[in-house]
C-alpha positions in Angstrom: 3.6 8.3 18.7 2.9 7.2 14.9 -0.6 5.6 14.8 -0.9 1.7 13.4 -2.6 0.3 10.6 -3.8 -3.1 8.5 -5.0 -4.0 5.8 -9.2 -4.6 5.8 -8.3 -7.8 3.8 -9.2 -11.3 5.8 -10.3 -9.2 8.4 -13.8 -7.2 7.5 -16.5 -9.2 6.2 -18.7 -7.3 3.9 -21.7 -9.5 5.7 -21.0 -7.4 8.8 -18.2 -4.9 8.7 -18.2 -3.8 12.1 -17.1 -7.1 13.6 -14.0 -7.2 11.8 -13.3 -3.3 12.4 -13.4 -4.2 16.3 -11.3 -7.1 15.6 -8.8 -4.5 14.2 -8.9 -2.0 17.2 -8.7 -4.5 19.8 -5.5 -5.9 18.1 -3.8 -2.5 18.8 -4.9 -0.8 15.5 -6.3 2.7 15.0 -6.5 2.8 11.4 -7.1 0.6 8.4 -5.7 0.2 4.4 -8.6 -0.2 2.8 -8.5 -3.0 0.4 -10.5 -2.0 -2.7 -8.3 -4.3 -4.4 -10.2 -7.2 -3.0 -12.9 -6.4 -5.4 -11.1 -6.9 -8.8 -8.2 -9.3 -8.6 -5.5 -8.7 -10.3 -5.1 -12.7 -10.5 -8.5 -12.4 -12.9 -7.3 -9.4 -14.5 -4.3 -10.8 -15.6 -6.4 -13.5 -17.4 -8.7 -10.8 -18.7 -11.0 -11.5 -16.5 -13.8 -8.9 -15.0 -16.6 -9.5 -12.7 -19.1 -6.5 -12.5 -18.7 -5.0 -9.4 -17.9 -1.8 -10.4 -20.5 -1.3 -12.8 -22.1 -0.5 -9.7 -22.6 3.4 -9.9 -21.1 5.4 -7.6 -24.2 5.9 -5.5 -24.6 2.6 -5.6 -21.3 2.1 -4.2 -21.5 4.3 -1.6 -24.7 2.0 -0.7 -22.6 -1.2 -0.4 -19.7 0.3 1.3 -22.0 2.0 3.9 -22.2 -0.5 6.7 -18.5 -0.5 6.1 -18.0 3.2 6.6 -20.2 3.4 9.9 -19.0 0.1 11.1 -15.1 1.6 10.8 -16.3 5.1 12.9 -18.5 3.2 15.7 -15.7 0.7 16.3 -12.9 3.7 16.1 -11.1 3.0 13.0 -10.3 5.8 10.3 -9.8 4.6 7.0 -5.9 6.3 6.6 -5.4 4.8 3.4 -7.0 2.6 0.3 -4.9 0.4 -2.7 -6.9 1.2 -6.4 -7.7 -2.4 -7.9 -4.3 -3.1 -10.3 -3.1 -3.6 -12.8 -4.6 -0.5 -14.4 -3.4 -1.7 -17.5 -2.7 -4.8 -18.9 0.1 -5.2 -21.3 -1.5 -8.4 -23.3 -5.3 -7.1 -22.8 -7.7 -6.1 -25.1 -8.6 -2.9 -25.9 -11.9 -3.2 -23.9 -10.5 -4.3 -21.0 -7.7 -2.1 -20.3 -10.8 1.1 -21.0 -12.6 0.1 -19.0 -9.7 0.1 -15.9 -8.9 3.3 -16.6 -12.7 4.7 -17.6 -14.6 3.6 -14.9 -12.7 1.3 -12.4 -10.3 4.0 -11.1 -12.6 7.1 -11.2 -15.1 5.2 -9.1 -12.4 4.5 -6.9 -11.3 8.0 -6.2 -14.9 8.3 -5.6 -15.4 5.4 -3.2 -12.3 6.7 -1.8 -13.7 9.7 -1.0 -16.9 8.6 0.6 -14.5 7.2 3.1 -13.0 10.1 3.8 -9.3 8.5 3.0 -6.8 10.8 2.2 -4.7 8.6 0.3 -4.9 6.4 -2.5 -2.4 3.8 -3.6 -2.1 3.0 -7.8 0.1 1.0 -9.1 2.4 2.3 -12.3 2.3 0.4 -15.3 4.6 -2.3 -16.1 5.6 -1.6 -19.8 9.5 -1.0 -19.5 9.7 -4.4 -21.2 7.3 -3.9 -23.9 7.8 -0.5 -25.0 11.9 -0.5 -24.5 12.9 2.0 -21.7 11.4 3.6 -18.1 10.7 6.9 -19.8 8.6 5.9 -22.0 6.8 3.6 -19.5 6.1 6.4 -17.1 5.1 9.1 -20.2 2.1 6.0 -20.6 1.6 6.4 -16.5 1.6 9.8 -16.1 -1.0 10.2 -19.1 -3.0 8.1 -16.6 -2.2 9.9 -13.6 -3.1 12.6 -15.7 -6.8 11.6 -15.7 -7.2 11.2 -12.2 -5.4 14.2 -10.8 -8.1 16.4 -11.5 -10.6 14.5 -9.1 -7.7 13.8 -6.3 -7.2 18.0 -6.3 -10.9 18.7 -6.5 -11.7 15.5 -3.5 -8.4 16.4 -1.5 -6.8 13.1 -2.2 -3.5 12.5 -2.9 -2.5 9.0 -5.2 0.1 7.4 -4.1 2.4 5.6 -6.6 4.3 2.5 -5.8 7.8 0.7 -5.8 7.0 -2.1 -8.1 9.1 -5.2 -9.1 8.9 -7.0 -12.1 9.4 -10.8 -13.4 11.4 -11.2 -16.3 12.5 -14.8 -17.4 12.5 -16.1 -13.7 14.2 -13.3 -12.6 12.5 -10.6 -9.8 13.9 -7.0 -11.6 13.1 -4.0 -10.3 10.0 -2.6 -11.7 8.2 1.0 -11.8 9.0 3.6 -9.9 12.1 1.9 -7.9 14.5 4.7 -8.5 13.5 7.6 -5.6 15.2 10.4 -7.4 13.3 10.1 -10.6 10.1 9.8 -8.5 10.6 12.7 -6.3 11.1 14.8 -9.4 8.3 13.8 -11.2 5.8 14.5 -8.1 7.5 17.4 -7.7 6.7 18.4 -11.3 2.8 16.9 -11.1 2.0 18.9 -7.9 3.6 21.7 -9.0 1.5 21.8 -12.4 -1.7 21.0 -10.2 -0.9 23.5 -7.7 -1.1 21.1 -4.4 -0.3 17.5 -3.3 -2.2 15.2 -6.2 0.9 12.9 -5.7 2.9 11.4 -3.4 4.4 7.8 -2.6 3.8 4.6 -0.9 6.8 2.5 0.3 6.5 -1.2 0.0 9.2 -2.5 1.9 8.6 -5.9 1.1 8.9 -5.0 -2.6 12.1 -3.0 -2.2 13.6 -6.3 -0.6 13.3 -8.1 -3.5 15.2 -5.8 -5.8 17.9 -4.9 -2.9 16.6 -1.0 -2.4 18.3 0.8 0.5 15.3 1.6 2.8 17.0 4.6 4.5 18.5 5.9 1.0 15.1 5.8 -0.7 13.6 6.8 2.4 15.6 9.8 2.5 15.9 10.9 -1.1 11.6 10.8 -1.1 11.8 13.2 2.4 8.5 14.8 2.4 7.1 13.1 -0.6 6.9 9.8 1.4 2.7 9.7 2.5 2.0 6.2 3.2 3.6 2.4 3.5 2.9 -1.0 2.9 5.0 -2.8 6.0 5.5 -6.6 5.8 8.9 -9.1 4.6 9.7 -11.5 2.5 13.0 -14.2 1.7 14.5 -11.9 -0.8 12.5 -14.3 -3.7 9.0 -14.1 -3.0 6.4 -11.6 -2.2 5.0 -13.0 0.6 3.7 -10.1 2.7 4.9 -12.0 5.9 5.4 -10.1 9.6 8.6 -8.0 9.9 11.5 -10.3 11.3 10.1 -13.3 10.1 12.9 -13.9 7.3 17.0 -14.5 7.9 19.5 -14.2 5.6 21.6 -16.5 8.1 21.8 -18.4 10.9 23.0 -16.1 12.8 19.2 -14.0 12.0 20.6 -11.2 10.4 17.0 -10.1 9.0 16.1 -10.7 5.1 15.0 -6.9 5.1 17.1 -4.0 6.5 14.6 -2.8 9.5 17.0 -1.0 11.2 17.6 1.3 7.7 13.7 1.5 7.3 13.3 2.9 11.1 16.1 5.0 10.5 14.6 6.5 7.6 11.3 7.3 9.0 13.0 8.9 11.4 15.4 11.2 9.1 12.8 12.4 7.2 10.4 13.1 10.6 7.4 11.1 9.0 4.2 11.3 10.6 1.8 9.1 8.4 0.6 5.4 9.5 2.7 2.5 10.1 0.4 0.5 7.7 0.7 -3.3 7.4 0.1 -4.9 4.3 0.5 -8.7 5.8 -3.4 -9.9 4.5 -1.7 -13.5 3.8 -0.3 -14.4 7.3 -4.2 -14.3 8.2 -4.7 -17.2 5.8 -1.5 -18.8 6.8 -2.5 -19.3 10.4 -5.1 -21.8 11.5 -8.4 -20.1 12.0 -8.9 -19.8 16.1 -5.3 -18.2 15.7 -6.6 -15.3 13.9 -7.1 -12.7 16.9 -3.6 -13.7 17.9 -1.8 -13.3 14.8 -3.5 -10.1 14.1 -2.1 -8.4 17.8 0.9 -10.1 16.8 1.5 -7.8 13.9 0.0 -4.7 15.8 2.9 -5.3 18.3 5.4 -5.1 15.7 3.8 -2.2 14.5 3.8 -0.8 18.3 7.7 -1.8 18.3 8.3 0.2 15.1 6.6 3.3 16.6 8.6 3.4 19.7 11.8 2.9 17.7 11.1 5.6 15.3 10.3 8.1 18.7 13.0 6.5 20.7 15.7 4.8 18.9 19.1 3.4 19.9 20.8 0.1 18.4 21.8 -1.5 21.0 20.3 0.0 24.2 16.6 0.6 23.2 13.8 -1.8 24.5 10.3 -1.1 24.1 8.4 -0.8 27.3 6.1 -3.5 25.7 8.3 -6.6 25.8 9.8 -4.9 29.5 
């Protein structure tokens, strides 16, 4: 059966790692989405805003994130997957700031990445369609990125993971990079094939591709092998809101906001066998505090549900032996 995993984010405290790891396990998870992210927002970044965290060097980095990395191991969590701090580039920054995101925030984090053993990496693309006039030349400025990176990821045996994306233009949610699965399978295709081995691959971010009205099982599909990790959680169709699966109806009869039974029936058609990863960090916030533990098991039950379904899967007769 496919493992589960969560995000590290509102559950591990850097002041004592461990704690939060067990948390994890004994909430039904056996593997975590590291959130480097947590370390740079992109809320600051977006205001050109830096703190100095990774100036850290890298052995200095691997000094912080130590008690991390033995607190994952004792309490039986393998770090299956990390998210890069985004935006790797920001459209309105200065020249400064967007250097330094691509100079020294995203080597270090193949290299922190690396210390954890994680085979995957998630970046986002950049979000320049609007500024420069069409996709192609917004993925020519993210591959050139990609480009700097892929030598590490062959040399560390990592593979980056790019990312379904939407965008906001005028009010409106639009689809952003790398929302079109034919495009992207061709250009990993073409990147692994010019490093000789897996440098690339993609993340699906279900809650993303519900706000731009993707076809989970189509996109699925069309990605087949290509697809190495996901970001699980739902939305209304007009926020990202990184809610639990099945919390969102498009009616009152509770047809659900996102297409689960597509998504399980794409895993399944394209036999994947990476980590049903959760990226649902907000509901953590959104319950009350005691609640926690609860909400956290909640969401490793869904993620138990989704692994039985994927193994065993029939509309209308199948019933998990969990909620037997």
């Amino acid at each position: 059966m496919l493992e589960v995993g969560v995000q590290t984010k509102n559950v591990v405290d850097d002041r004592c790692p461990r704690e939060g790891f067990e948390l994890m396990r004994s909430s039904g998870f056996s593997c975590g989405d590291f959130s480097l992210n947590g370390y740079l927002l992109n809320t600051s970044l977006y205001q050109s805003e830096l703190n100095t965290f990774f100036d850290r060097s890298v052995a200095e980095l691997e000094s912080f994130f130590g008690p991390h990395r033995s607190g994952a191991r004792e309490a039986g969590i393998r770090i299956s997957q990390m998210h890069m701090p985004y935006p790797n580039y920001v459209p309105k920054g200065s020249r400064e700031l967007n250097d330094y995101l691509w100079n020294v925030v995203a080597p270090k984090s193949m290299a922190v990445c690396a210390f954890f053993d994680c085979p995957y990496i998630v970046v986002h693309g950049f979000k320049l369609a609007y500024y420069l006039g069409c996709e192609e030349e917004e993925w020519r400025q993210t591959e050139a990125f990609l480009d700097s990176l892929c030598p590490m990821a062959r040399e560390m045996g990592i593979t980056i993971c790019i990312e379904n994306l939407y965008e906001n233009l005028g009010g409106h949610l639009v689809e952003g990079p790398c929302c079109d699965a034919k495009k992207a399978a061709e250009r990993i295709d073409r990147i692994n094939e010019r490093y000789g081995g897996e440098v690339l691959g993609f993340c699906f971010d279900t809650g993303h591709g519900n706000l731009v009205g993707i076809d989970p099982r189509r996109f699925i599909t069309t990605l087949g092998h290509r697809l190495k990790v996901l970001h699980i959680h739902d939305n209304d169709g007009a926020a990202d809101l990184h809610q639990i699966p099945f919390t969102f109806t498009k009616t009152r009869e509770n047809k659900p906001s996102t297409d689960w039974d597509g998504f399980v029936d794409g895993l399944r058609a394209v036999d994947f066998q990476g980590v049903l990863s959760f990226e649902t960090a907000p509901v953590l916030d959104a319950f009350p505090k005691p609640m926690k533990g609860e909400a956290l098991s909640f969401i490793g039950k869904v993620g138990k549900y989704f692994a039985e379904a994927i193994q065993v899967y029939s509309r209308s007769l199948f019933v998990p032996d969990f909620v037997r």
